[in-house]
N, C-alpha and C positions, 0 to 999 in steps of 0.2 A: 613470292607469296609464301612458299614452305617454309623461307628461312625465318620469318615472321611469326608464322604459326609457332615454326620450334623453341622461340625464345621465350615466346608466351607462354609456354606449356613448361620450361625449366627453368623459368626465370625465379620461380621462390624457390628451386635446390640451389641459388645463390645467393640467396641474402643472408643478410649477416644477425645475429642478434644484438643489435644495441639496444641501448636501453632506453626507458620513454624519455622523453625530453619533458612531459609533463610532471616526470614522478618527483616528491621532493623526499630532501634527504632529509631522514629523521634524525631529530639534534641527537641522542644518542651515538650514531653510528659517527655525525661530524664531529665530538666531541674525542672519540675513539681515535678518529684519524687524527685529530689535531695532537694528542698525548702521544702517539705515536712519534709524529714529525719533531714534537720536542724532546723526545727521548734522542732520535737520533742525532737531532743539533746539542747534546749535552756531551755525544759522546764523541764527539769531534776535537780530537787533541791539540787543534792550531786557535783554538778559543780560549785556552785555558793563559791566563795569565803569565807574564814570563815571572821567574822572581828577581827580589830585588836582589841588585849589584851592591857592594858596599864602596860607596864612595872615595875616592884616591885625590887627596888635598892635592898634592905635588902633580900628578896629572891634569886636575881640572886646571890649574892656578898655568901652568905649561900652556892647557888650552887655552885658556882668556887671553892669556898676553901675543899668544901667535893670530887670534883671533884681532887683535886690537892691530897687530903688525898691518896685517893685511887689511883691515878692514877701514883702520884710518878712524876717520871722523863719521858721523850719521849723516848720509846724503849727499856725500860726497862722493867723486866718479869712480874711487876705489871702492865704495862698500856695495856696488854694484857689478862686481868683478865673480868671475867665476873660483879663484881662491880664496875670496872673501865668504863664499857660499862653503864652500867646501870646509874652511877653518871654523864658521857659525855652525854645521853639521857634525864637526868632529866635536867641537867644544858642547852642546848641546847633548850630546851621543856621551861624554865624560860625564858631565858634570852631573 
């Protein structure tokens, strides 16, 4: 029974302050946050475009024809082959 009593009597030196679940947020302040959240996604270096490569005739034209080696004819049981993926990836990635 005392230990009852003593919970009762210190139970509000524990709570917490949250905030009302009723209050709403003023477009103002959600507006703030969201220029915020955009600022920080601009400043994120892995979004920024890579640049362009200049093109290598002799490379790409290398790719296609090793691409065609491997890859055979369309739908057929080679161009379902795991270095037929890999030559469409490299040629893809060149050209």
């Amino acid at each position: 029974m005392y230990r009852f009593a003593f919970l009762l009597a210190f139970a509000p030196a524990f709570a917490q302050d949250l905030p009302d679940p009723g209050r709403r947020v003023i477009e103002e302040e959600r507006h703030a946050e969201q220029l915020k959240r955009s600022e920080a996604e601009e400043k994120r270096s892995w979004l920024v475009p890579a640049p362009e490569r200049k093109r290598d005739a002799k490379a790409c034209e290398a790719a296609r024809l090793e691409m065609q080696m491997y890859c055979g004819a369309p739908y057929s049981p080679k161009s379902h082959g795991m270095r037929c993926a890999e030559s469409r990836a490299h040629y893809e990635q060149t050209c």
